[in-house]
TORDREN-43064 format. One line per field, with one value per residue (C-alpha): x, y, z. Coordinates in pm, 1 decimal. Layout:
N
x	(X ...)
y	(Y ...)
z	(Z ...)
end
This chain:
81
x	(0.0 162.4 -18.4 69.3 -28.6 36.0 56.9 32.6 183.8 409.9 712.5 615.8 296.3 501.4 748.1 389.6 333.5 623.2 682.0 1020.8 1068.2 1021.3 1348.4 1207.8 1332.0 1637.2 1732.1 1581.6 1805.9 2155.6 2110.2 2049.4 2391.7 2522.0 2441.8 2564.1 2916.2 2933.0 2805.2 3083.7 3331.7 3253.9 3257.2 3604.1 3762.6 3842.3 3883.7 4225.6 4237.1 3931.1 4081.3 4393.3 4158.5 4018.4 4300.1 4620.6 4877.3 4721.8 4752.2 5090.5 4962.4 4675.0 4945.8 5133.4 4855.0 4798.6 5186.7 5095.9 4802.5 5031.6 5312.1 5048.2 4868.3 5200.5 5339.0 5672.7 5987.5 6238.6 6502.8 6349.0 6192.7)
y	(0.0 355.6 638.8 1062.6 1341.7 1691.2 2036.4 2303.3 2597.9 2828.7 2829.5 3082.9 2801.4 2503.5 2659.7 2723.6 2383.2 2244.8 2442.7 2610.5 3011.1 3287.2 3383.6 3649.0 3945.5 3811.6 3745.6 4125.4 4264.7 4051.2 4166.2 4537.6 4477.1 4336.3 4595.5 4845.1 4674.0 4686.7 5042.9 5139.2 4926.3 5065.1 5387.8 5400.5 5219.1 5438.8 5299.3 5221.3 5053.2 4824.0 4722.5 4632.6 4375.8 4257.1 4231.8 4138.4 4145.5 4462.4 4498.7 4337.0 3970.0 4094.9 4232.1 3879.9 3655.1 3926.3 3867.7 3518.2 3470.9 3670.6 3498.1 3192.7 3280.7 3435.6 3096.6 3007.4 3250.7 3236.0 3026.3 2831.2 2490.3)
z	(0.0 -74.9 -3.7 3.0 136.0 28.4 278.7 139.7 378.3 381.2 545.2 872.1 932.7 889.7 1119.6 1364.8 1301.4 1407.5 1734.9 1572.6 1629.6 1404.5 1236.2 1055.7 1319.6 1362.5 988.3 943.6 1199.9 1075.3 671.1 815.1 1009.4 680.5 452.7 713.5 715.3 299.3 265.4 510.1 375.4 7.0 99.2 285.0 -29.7 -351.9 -664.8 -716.8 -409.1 -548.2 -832.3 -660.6 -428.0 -680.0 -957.5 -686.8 -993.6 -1149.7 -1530.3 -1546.2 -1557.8 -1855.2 -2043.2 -1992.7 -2072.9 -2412.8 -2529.6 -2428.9 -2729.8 -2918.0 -2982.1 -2959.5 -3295.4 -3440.3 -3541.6 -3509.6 -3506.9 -3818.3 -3705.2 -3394.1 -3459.9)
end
């Protein structure tokens, strides 16, 4: 014998249901925190000092990887086999 049975709920009456807390202040309260922290964060960092996060070897290893493809799709040199 198999048998189902379907609930539909949504998540704050299944969480009712089961006896669990309400998140729903506390998860308010920690992305307010959250956004807080970024908008702070953004705001102390200028540019330059994003891209350097973000990009640790700076242009250097773009021009690299460029000379790279380069000499890639050149072929081979006169004189080197």
């Amino acid at each position: 014998m198999k048998f189902s049975i379907e609930i539909d709920c949504t998540p704050d009456e299944a969480r009712a249901f089961f006896g669990m807390p309400s998140v729903e202040a506390f998860n308010k309260k920690l992305m307010e925190e959250v956004q807080a922290r970024m908008t702070e964060h953004v705001r102390a960092m200028d540019p330059d000092a994003l891209a350097k996060m973000w990009m640790p070897a700076g242009t250097k290893a773009w021009e690299q990887m460029q000379e790279a493809f380069l000499s890639g799709f050149a072929g081979p040199k006169p004189g080197k086999k």
